[in-house]
C-alpha positions as CSV (number, residue, x, y, z in Angstrom):
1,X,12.7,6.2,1.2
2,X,13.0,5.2,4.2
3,X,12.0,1.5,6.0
4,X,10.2,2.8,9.0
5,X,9.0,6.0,10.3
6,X,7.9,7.3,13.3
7,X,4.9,5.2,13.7
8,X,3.6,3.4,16.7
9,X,4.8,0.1,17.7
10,X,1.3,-1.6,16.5
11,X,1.8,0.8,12.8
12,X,5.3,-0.5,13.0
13,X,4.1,-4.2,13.4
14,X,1.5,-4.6,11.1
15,X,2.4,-2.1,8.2
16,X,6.0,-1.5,7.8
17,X,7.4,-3.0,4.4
18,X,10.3,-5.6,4.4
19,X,13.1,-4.3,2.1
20,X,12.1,-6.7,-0.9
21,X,7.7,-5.3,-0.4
22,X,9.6,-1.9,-0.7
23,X,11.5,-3.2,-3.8
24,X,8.2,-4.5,-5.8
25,X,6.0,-1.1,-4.7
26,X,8.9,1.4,-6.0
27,X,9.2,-0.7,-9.4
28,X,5.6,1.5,-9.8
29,X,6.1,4.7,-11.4
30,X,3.3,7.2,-9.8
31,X,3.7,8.3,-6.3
32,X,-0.4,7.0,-6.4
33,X,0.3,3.6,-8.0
34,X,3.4,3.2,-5.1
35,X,1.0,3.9,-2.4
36,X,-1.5,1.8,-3.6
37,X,0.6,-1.3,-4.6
38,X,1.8,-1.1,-0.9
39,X,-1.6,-0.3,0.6
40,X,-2.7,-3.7,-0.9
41,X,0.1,-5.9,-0.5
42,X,0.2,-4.9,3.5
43,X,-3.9,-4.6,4.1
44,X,-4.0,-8.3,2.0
45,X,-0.9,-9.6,4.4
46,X,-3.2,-8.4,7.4
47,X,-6.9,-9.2,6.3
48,X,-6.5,-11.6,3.5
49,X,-8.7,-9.8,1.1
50,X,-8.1,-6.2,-0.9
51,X,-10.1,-3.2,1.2
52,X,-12.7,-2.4,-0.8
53,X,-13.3,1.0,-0.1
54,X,-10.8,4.0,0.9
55,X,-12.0,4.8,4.6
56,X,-11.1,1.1,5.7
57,X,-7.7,2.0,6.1
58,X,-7.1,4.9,8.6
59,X,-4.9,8.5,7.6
60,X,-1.9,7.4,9.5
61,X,-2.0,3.9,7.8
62,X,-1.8,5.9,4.7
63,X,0.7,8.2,5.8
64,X,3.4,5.7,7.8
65,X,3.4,3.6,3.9
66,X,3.5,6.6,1.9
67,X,6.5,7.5,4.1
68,X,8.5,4.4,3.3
69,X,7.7,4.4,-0.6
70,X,8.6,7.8,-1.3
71,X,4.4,9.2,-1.8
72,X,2.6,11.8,-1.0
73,X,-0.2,10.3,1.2
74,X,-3.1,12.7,-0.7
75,X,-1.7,10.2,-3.8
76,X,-3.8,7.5,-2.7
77,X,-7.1,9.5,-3.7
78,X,-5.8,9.2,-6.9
79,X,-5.2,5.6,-7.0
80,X,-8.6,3.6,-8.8
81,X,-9.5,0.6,-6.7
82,X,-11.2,-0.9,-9.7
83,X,-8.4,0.6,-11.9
84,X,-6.1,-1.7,-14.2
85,X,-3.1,-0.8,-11.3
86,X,-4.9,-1.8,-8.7
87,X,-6.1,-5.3,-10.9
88,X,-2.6,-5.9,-11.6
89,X,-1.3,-5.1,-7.9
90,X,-4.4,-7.8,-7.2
91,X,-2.6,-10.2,-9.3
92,X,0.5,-10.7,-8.0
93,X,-0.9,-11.2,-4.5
94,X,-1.9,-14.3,-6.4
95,X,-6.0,-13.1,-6.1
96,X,-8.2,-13.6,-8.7
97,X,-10.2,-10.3,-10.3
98,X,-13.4,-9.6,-8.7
């Protein structure tokens, strides 16, 4: 797993993980629950909320994280935004369940 890939400077900026996010989203055992953990900690850094539905965050978003947590990027249609994975993901961002 690497920390960066080829991504553009703004996908570099805003959405590479520091070695210790990389750390807590590789503790997950699913290539799906990786993916997501790290699509929530990174979009929640950015927005300061969780995205609520899939399409917010765009394919090479998807693919530049699943690239540094070892995932297959299709992985995160299998991850349940409402899912007891994502809650707990959710929870130690320090947010509240929905």
């Amino acid at each position: 797993m690497s920390s960066k890939s080829n991504g553009t400077p703004e996908l570099e900026a805003n959405w590479t993980l520091e070695s210790g996010e990389r750390k807590m989203a590789c503790e997950a055992v699913t290539g799906a629950n990786r993916l997501g953990f790290a699509v929530l900690y990174k979009y929640f850094q950015l927005y300061g909320r969780f995205p609520e539905k899939r399409t917010l965050l765009a394919p090479q978003i998807v693919e530049y994280l699943a690239n540094q947590v070892g995932a297959d990027p299709v992985s995160w249609a299998d991850f349940d935004l409402d899912g007891r994975s994502a809650q707990t993901d959710r929870s130690q961002r320090g947010a509240r369940p929905i």
